[in-house]
DOZA-32633 format. One record per residue (C-alpha): residue number from 1; residue in one letter; x, y, z. Coordinates in Angstrom, 2 decimals, padded with zeros to 5 digits. Example, Ala and Ser with C-alpha at 12.3 -4.5 7.8 and 13.67 -1.06 7.14 Angstrom:
2
(1; A; (012.30; -004.50; 007.80));
(2; S; (013.67; -001.06; 007.14));
REM end
This chain:
513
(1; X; (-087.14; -044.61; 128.33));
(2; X; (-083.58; -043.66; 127.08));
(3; X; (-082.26; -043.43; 130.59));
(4; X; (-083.54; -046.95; 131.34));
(5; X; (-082.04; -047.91; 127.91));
(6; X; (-078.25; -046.25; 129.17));
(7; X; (-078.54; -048.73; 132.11));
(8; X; (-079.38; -051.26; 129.91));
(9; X; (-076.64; -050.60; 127.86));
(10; X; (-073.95; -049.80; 130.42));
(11; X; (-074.84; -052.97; 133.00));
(12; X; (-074.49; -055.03; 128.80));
(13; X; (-070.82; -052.95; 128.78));
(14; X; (-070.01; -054.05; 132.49));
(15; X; (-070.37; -057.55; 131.70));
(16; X; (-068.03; -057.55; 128.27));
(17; X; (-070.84; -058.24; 126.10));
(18; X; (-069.13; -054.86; 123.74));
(19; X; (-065.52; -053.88; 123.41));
(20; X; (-063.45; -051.71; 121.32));
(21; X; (-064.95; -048.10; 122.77));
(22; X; (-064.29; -044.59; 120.97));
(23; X; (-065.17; -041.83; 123.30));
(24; X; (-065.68; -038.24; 123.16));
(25; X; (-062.56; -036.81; 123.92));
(26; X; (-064.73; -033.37; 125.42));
(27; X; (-066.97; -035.32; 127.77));
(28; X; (-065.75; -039.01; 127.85));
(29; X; (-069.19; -039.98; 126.16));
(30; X; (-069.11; -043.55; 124.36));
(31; X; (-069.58; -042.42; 120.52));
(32; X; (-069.53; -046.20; 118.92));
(33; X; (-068.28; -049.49; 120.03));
(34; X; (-068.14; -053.15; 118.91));
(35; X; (-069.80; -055.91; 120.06));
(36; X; (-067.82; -059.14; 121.40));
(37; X; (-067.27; -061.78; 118.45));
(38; X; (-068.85; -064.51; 120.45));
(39; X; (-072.47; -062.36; 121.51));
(40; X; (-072.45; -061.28; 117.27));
(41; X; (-072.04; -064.89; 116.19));
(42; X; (-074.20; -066.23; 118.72));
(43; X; (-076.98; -063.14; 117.15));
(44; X; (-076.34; -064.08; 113.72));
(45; X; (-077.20; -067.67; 114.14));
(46; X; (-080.72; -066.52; 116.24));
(47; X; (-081.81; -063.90; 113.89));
(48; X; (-080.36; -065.71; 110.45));
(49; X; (-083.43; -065.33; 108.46));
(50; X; (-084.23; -062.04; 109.81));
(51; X; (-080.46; -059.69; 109.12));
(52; X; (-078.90; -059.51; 105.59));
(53; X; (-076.51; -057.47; 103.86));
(54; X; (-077.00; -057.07; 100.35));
(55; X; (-073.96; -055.91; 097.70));
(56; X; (-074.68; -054.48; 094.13));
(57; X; (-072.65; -053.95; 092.10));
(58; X; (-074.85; -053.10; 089.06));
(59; X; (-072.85; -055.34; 086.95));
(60; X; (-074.20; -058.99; 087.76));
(61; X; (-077.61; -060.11; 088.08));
(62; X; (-078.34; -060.28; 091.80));
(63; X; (-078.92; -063.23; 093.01));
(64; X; (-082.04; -064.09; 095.24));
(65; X; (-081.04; -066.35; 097.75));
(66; X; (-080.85; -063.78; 100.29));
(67; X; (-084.25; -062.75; 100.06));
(68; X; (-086.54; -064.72; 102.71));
(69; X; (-090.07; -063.17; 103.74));
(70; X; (-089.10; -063.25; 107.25));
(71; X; (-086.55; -060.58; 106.72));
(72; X; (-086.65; -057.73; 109.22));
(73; X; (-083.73; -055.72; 108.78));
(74; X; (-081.19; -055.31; 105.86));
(75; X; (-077.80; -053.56; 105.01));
(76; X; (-077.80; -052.46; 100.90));
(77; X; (-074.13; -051.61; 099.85));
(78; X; (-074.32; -050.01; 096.26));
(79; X; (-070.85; -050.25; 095.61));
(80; X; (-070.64; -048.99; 091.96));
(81; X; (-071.68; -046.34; 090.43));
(82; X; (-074.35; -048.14; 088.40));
(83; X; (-075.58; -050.17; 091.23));
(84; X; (-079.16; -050.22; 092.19));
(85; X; (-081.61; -050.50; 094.91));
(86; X; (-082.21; -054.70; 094.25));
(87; X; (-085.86; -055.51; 092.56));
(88; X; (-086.37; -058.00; 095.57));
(89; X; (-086.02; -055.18; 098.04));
(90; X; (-089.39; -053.74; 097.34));
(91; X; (-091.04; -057.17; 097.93));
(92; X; (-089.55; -057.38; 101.25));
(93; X; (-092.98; -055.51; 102.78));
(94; X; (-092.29; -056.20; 106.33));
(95; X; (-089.29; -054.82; 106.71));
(96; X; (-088.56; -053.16; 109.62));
(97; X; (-084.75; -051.81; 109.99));
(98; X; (-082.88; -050.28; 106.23));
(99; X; (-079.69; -048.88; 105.96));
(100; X; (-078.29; -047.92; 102.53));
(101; X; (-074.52; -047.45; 101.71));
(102; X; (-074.43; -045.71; 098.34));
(103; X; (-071.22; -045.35; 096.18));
(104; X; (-070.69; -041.35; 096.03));
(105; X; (-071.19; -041.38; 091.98));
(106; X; (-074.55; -042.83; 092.21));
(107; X; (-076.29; -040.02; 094.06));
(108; X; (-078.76; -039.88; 090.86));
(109; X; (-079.56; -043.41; 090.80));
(110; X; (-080.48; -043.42; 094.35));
(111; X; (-082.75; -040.21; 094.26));
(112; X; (-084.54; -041.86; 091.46));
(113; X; (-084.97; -045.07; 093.63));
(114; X; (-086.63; -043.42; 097.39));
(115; X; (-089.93; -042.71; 096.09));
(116; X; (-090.98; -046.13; 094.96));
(117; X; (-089.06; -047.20; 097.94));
(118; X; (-091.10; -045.34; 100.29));
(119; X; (-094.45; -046.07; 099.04));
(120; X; (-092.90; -050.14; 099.28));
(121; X; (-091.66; -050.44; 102.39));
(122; X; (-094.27; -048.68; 104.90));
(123; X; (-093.38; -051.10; 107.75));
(124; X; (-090.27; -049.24; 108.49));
(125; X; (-088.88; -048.52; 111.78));
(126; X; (-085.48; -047.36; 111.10));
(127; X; (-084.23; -045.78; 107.67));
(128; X; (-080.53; -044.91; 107.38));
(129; X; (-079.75; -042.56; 104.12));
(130; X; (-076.71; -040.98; 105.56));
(131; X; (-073.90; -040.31; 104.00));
(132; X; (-070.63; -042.09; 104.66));
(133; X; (-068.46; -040.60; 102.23));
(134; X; (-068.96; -036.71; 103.72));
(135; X; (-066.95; -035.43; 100.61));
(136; X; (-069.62; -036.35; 098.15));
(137; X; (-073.27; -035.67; 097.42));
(138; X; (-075.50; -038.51; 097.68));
(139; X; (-079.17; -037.52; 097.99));
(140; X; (-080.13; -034.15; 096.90));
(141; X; (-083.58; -034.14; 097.57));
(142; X; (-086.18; -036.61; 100.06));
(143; X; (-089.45; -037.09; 098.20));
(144; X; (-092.69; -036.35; 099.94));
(145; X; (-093.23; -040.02; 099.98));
(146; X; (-091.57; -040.15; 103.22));
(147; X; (-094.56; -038.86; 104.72));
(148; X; (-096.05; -042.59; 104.37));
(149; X; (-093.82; -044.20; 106.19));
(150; X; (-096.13; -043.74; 109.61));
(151; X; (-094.28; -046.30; 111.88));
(152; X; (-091.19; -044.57; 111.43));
(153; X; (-088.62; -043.81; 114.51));
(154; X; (-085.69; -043.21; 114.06));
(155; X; (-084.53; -041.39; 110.19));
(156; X; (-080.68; -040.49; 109.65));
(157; X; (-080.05; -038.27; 106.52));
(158; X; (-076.59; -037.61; 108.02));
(159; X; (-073.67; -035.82; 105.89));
(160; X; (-075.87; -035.54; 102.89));
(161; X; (-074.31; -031.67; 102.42));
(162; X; (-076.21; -031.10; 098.49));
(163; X; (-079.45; -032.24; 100.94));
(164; X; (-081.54; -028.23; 100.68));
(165; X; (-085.04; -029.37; 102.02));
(166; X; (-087.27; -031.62; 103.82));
(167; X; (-090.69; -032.11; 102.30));
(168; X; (-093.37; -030.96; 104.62));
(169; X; (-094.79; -034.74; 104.71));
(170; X; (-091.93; -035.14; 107.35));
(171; X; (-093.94; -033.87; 110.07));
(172; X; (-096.82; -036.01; 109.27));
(173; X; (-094.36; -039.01; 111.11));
(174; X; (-096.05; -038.61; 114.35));
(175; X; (-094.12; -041.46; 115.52));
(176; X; (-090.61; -040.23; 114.68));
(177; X; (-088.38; -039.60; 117.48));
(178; X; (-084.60; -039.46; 115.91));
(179; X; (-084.04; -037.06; 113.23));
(180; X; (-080.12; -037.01; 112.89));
(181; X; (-079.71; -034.32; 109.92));
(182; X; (-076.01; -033.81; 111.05));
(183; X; (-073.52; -032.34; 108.11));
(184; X; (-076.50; -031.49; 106.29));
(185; X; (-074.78; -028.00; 105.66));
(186; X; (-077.51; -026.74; 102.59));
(187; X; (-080.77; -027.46; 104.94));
(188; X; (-082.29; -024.26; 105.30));
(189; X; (-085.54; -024.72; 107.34));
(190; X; (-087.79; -027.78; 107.87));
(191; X; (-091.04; -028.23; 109.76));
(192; X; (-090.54; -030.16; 112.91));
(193; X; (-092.34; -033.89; 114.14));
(194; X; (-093.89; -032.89; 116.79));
(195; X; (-093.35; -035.91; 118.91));
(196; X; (-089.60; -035.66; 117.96));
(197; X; (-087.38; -036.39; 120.89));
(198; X; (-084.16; -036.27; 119.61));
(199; X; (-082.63; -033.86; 116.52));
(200; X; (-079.49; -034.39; 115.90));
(201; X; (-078.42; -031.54; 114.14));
(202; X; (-074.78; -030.36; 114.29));
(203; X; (-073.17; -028.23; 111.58));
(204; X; (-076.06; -027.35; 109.99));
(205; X; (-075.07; -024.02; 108.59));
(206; X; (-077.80; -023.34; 106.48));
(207; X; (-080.36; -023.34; 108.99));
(208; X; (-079.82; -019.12; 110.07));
(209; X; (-082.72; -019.70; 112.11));
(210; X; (-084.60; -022.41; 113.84));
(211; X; (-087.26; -024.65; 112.13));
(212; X; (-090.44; -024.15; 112.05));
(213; X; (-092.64; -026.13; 114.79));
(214; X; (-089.99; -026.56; 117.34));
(215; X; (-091.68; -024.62; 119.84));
(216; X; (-094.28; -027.15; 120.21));
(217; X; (-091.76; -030.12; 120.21));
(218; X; (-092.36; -030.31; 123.74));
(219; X; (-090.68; -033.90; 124.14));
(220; X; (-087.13; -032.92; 123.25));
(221; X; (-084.66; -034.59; 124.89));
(222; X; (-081.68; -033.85; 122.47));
(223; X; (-080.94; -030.69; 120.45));
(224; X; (-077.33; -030.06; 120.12));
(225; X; (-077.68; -026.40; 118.18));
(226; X; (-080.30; -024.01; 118.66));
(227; X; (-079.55; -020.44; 116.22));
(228; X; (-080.70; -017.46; 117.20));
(229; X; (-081.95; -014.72; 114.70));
(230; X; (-080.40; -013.30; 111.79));
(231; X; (-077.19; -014.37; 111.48));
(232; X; (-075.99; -013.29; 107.60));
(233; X; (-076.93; -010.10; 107.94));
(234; X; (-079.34; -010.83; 104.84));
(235; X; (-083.39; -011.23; 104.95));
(236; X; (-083.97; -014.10; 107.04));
(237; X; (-083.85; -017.94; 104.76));
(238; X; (-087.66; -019.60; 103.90));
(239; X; (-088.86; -022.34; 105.93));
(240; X; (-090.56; -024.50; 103.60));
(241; X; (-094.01; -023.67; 104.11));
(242; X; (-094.26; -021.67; 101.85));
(243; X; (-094.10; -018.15; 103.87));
(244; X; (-091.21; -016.97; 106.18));
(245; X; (-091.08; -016.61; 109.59));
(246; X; (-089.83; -014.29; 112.24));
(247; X; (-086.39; -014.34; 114.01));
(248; X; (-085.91; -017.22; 116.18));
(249; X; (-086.66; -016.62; 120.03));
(250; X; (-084.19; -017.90; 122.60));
(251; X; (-086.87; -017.94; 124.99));
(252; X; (-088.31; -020.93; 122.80));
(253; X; (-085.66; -022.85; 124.33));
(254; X; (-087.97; -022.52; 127.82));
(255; X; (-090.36; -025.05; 126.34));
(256; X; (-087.52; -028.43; 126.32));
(257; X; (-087.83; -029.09; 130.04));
(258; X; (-086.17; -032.42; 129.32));
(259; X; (-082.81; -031.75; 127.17));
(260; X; (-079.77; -033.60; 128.33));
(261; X; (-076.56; -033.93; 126.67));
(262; X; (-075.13; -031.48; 124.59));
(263; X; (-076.46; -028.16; 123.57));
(264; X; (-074.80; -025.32; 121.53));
(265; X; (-076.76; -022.11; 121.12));
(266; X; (-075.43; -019.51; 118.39));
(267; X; (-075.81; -016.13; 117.56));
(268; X; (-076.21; -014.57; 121.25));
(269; X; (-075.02; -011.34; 119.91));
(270; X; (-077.93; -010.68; 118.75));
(271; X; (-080.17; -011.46; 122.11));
(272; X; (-080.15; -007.84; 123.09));
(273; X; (-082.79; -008.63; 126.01));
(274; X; (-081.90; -010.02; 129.47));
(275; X; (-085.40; -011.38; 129.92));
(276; X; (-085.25; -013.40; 126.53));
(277; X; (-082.30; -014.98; 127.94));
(278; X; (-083.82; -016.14; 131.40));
(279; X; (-086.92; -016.56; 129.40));
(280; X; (-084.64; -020.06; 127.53));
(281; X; (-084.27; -021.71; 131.49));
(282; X; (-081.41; -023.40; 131.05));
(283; X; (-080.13; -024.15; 134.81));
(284; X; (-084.08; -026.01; 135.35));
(285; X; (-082.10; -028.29; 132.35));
(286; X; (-080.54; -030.99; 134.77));
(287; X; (-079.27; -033.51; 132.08));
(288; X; (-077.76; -030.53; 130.06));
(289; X; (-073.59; -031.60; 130.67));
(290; X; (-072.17; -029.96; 127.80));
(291; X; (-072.82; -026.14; 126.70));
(292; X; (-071.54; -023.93; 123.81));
(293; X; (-072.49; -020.26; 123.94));
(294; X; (-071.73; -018.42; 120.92));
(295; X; (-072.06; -014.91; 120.47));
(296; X; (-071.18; -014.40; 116.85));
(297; X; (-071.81; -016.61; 114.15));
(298; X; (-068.46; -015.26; 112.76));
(299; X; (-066.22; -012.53; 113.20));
(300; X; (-066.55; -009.46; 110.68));
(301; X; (-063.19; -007.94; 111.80));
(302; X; (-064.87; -003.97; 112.20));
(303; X; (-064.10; -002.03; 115.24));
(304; X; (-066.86; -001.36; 117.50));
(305; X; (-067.84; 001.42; 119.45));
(306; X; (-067.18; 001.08; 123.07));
(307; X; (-070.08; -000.29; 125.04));
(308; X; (-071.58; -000.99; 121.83));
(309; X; (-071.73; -004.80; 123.05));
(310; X; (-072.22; -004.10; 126.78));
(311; X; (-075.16; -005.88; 127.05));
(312; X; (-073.62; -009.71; 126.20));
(313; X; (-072.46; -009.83; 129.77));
(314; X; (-076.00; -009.23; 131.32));
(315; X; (-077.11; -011.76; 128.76));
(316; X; (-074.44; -014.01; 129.92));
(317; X; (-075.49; -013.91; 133.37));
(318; X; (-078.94; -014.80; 132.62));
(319; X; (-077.65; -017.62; 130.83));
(320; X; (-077.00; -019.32; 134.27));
(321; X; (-076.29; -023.03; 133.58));
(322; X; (-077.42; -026.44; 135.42));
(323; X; (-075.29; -027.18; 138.24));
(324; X; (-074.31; -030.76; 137.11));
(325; X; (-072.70; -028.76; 133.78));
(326; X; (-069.43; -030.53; 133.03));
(327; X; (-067.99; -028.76; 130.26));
(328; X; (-068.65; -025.29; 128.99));
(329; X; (-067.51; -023.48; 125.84));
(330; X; (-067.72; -019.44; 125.66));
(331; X; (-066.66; -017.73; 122.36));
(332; X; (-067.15; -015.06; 119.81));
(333; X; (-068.12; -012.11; 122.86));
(334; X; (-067.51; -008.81; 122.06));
(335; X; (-068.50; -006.87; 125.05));
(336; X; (-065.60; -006.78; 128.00));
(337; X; (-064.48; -009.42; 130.04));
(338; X; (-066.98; -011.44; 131.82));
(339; X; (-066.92; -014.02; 134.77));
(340; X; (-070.96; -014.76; 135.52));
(341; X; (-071.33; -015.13; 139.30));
(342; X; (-073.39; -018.64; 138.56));
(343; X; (-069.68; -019.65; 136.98));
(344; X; (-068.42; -020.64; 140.67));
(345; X; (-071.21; -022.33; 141.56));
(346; X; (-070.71; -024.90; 138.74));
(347; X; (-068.68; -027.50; 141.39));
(348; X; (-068.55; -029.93; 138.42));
(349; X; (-067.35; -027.94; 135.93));
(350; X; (-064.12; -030.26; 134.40));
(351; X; (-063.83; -028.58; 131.19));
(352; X; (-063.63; -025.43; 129.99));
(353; X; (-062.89; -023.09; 126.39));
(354; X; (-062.86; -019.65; 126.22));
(355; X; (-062.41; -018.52; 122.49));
(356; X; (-062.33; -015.48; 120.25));
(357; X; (-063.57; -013.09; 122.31));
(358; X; (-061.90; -010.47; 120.90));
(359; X; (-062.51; -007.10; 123.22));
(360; X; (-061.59; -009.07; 126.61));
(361; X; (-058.59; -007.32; 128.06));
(362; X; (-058.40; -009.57; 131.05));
(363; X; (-058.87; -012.71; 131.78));
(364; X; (-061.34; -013.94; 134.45));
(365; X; (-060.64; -015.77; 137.63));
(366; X; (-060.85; -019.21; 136.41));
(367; X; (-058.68; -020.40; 139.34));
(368; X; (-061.87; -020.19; 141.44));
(369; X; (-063.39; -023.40; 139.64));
(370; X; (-062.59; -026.01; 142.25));
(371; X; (-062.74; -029.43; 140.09));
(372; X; (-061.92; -027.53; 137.14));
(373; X; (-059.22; -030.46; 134.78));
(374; X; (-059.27; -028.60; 131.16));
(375; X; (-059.11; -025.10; 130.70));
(376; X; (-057.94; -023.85; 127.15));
(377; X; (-057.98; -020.20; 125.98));
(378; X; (-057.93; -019.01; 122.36));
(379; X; (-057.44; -015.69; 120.27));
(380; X; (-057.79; -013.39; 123.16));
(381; X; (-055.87; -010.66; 121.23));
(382; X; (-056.35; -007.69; 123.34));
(383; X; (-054.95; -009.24; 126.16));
(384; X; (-051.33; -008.39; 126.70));
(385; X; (-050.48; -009.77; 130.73));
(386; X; (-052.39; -013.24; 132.15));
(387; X; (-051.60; -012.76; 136.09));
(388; X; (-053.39; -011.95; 139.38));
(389; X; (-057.00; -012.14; 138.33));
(390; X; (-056.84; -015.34; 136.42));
(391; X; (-053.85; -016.84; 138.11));
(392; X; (-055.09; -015.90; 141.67));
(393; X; (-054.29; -013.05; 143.67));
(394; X; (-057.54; -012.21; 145.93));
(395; X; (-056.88; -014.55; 148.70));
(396; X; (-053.29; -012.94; 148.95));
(397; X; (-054.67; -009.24; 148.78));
(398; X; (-056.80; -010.13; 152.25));
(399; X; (-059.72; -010.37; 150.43));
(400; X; (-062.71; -012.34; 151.84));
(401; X; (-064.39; -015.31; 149.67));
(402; X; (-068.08; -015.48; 148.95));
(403; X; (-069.70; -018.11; 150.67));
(404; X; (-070.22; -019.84; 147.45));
(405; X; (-066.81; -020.07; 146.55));
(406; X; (-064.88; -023.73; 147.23));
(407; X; (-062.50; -024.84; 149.96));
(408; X; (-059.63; -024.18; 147.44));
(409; X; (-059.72; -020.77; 148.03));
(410; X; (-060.12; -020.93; 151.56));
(411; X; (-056.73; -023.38; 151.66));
(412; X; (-055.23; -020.68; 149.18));
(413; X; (-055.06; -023.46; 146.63));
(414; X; (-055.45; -022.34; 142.59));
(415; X; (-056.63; -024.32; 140.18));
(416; X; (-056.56; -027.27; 142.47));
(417; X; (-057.48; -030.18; 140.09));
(418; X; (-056.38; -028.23; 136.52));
(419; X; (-054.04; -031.07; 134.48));
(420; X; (-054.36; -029.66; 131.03));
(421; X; (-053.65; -026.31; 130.23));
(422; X; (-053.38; -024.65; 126.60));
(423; X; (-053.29; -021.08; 125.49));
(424; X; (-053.49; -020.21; 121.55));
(425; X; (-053.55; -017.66; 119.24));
(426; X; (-052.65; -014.81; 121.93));
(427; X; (-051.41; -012.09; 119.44));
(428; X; (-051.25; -009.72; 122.18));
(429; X; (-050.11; -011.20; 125.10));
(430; X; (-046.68; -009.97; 126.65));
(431; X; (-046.35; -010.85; 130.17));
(432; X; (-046.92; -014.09; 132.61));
(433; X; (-047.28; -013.62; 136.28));
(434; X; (-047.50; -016.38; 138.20));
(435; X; (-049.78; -014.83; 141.15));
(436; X; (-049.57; -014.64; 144.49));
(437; X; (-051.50; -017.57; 146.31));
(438; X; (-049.60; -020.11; 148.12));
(439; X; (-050.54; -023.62; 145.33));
(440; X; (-050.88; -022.83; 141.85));
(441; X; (-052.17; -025.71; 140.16));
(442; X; (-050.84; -028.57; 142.35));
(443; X; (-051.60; -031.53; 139.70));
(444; X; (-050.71; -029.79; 136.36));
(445; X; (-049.35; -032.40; 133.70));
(446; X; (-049.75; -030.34; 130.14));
(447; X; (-048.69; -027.10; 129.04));
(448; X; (-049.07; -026.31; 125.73));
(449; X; (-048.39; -022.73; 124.07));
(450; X; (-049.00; -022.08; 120.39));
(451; X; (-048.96; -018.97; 118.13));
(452; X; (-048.19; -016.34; 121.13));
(453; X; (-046.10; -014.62; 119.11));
(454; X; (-045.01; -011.74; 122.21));
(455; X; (-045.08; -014.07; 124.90));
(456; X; (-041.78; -013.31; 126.69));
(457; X; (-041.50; -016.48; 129.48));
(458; X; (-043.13; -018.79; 131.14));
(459; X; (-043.37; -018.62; 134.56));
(460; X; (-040.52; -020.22; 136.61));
(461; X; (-042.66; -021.95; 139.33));
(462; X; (-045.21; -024.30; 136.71));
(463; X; (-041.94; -025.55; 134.88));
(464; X; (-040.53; -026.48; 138.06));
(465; X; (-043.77; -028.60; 138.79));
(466; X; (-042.79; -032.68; 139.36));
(467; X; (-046.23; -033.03; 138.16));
(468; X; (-045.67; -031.53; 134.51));
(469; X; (-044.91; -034.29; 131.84));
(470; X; (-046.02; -032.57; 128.63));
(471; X; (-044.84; -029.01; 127.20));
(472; X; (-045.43; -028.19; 123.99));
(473; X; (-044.29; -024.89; 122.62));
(474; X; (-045.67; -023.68; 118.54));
(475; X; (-044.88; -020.93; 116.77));
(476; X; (-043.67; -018.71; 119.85));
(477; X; (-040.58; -017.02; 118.51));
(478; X; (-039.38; -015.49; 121.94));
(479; X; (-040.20; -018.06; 123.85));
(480; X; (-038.01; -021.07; 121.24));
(481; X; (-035.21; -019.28; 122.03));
(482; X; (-035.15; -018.59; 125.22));
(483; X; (-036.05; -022.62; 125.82));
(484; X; (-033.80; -023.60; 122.80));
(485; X; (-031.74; -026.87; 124.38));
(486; X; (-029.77; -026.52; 120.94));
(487; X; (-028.18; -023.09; 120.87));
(488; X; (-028.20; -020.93; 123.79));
(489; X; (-031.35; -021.27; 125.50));
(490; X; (-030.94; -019.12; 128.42));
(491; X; (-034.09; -021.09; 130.83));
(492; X; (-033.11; -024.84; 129.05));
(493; X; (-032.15; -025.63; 132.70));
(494; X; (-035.65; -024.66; 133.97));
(495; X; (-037.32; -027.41; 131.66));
(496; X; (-035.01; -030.34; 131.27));
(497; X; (-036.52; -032.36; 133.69));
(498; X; (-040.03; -032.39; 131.80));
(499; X; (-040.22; -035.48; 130.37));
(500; X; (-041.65; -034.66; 127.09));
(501; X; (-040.82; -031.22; 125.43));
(502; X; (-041.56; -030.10; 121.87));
(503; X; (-040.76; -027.16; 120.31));
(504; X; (-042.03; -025.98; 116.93));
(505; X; (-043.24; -029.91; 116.36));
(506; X; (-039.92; -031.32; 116.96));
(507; X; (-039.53; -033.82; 119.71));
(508; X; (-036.48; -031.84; 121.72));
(509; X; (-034.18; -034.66; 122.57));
(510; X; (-031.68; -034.88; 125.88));
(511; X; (-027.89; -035.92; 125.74));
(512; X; (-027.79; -039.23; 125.13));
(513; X; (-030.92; -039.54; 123.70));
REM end
């Protein structure tokens, strides 16, 4: 149903019927967009008696006239902090579609409101509590009420952060299928819809494990965190049930045969089992395009004993992703360098992050990745030289490629389609070799270096690219004044010709400029 729905929607975009898009800047996804002025006036004037939007002010009386017992779907602003939920509203029994925008100082008024609400309006399809402010608390707790609201589909609770439980009514909503709890940051546990298709649950930190239920939410289509096991170090939270539960298993994750989309699992360091890793299935997940594995929930800072974490890259490699996987984030590892042999088989792989994995000495061969377009690297501090191995030195060494490996390295190309390149946070790192294949990223455009604080230059041939437009250089001591152009920048000559150049956030302007 949803994919016929995207072709509904993109054949609807093809003709100009919406405008105005904001995309993902990760995976070029459409977040929101607007639709023309001429198809929303020519909707108004078909469904007048069905869409209103409602202000209250709590001051003035509110006036009736936009009641009609046709109405399906409504838009309440509560724009003062002694607004409330309009007497008329709870006569308006067939109402199918809600959304509330509360005033952040009127979190109590609106908490007082939702039961009698819910036992009202039982016609609902779509209820929209979230919270548009982010900054402030607006509902601190959903009554068990919710639990009659059977027709239910799609419930958004979003960015309601003082939000610490779901009553266990919610998975009485057998026909629920969104559940966007995003933001929610206090949610600790919930018990899961079973028919649920989509949870939208991003930056949820106070769920340290999954909710209860989830393994039989067969139907998932969307889950964009999954947390695995104990992550504060501290008896696992309640699920509110009233008992607790065991650690989370990432072989639950087996079960969603149909997730698409995005998907970020944390806490892999604790996955100590290669089996409950191929147990999860994730390269039978076809529509999966975006992945985040995170090994850590967050860094303690405590030496380790060597080896102690030796077992992440066997994990890894069971973590073998779908091959249609566009964009892939690694982080938090604290076992030794890693580069999975599924990695080159991922031929449209555009985007990747490697992040805070703090034990790697080395960096992997990325320049195998054949349609690889982003590749950023982060707080890698125990690696002082970037050469050879990532940069591409096999071919040149005689060595022969796998047969899975691409045509690039056959046609001693690296990085053949990289355009954007960024390195951050590299306290270590010393040296830059450029490597020894005959291309080195052919079609780079961006180079961007912040916080390498020992970094020493930057290799001669990539700054003498005609293809490089953008260099951005941050809090690199050595390397400002070596590329200084005002003072005596000793390799200024070996950059001029980049069009745009910044240095410590300072646009670096030419003679005559």
């Amino acid at each position: 149903m949803e994919i016929v729905g995207e072709e509904y929607f993109d054949n609807l975009a093809m003709r100009s019927f919406f405008q105005e898009f904001e995309t993902d800047e990760n995976d070029d996804g459409i977040i929101r967009c607007k639709m023309h002025d001429i198809v929303h006036d020519f909707a108004q004037l078909l469904r007048k008696r069905e869409c209103y939007v409602v202000a209250s002010n709590g001051i003035e009386e509110q006036r009736a006239e936009w009641y009609h017992e046709s109405a399906r779907h409504l838009r309440v602003i509560l724009d003062h902090e002694q607004a409330v939920i309009p007497s008329l509203l709870y006569n308006a029994k067939k109402l199918r579609s809600l959304l509330v925008d509360s005033c952040p100082s009127n979190s109590s008024t609106l908490n007082v409101s939702l039961p009698r609400l819910f036992d009202e309006l039982t016609c609902l399809r779509m209820l929209d509590l979230s919270n548009k402010f982010r900054r402030q608390t607006s509902i601190t707790e959903l009554p068990c009420q919710i639990g009659k609201l059977i027709h239910l589909r799609y419930l958004s609770l979003e960015g309601n952060k003082g939000l610490k439980q779901l009553p266990t009514t919610l998975s009485d909503l057998c026909n629920l299928q969104t559940l966007n709890i995003r933001l929610c940051s206090s949610i600790q546990g919930f018990k899961v819809p079973i028919n649920l298709r989509h949870l939208q649950n991003a930056e949820t930190y106070g769920c340290t494990s999954m909710t209860f239920g989830l393994k039989r939410s067969t139907l998932l289509q969307t889950l964009e965190e999954f947390v695995v096991g104990n992550l504060f170090g501290g008896d696992l939270r309640k699920i509110f049930i009233g008992r607790e539960v065991g650690r989370s298993n990432l072989g639950y994750l087996g079960n969603f045969a149909h997730l698409r989309g995005n998907l970020k699992i944390i806490g892999l360091g604790d996955v100590s089992r290669r089996s409950e890793a191929e147990e999860a299935g994730l390269w039978k997940k076809t529509g999966l395009r975006n992945l985040t594995l995170s090994f850590n929930f967050k860094y303690k800072g405590n030496r380790v004993l060597e080896g102690a974490y030796a077992h992440e890259s066997s994990v890894l490699e069971a973590l073998q992703p779908p091959p249609y996987l566009e964009s892939l984030n690694i982080n938090r590892m604290n076992g030794p360098t890693a580069f999975p042999s599924w990695m080159v088989s991922l031929t449209m792989l555009k985007r990747v992050r490697l992040w805070a994995c703090f034990n790697w000495k080395t960096l992997p061969p990325m320049w195998k990745l054949p349609v690889l377009e982003h590749l950023e690297i982060w707080e890698m501090k125990n690696v002082k030289e970037v050469g050879q191995e990532f940069m591409g030195a096999e071919a040149e060494k005689g060595q022969a490629s796998s047969s899975s490996s691409s045509s690039s390295v056959n046609n001693n190309i690296a990085f053949p389609c990289l355009k954007h390149l960024k390195f951050q946070s590299m306290d270590g790192w010393q040296e830059w070799y450029y490597g020894h294949l005959l291309t080195t990223m052919p079609l780079l455009c961006s180079l961007k270096i912040n916080s390498c604080l020992m970094l020493k230059s930057l290799p001669r041939h990539l700054l003498q690219k005609t293809t490089l437009q953008v260099l951005d250089i941050f809090n690199c001591p050595i390397l400002t004044e070596r590329y200084s152009r005002n003072g005596t920048g000793e390799d200024w000559h070996y950059i001029s010709h980049i069009p745009t150049i910044t240095i410590d956030g300072e646009d670096v302007k030419r003679d005559g400029n």
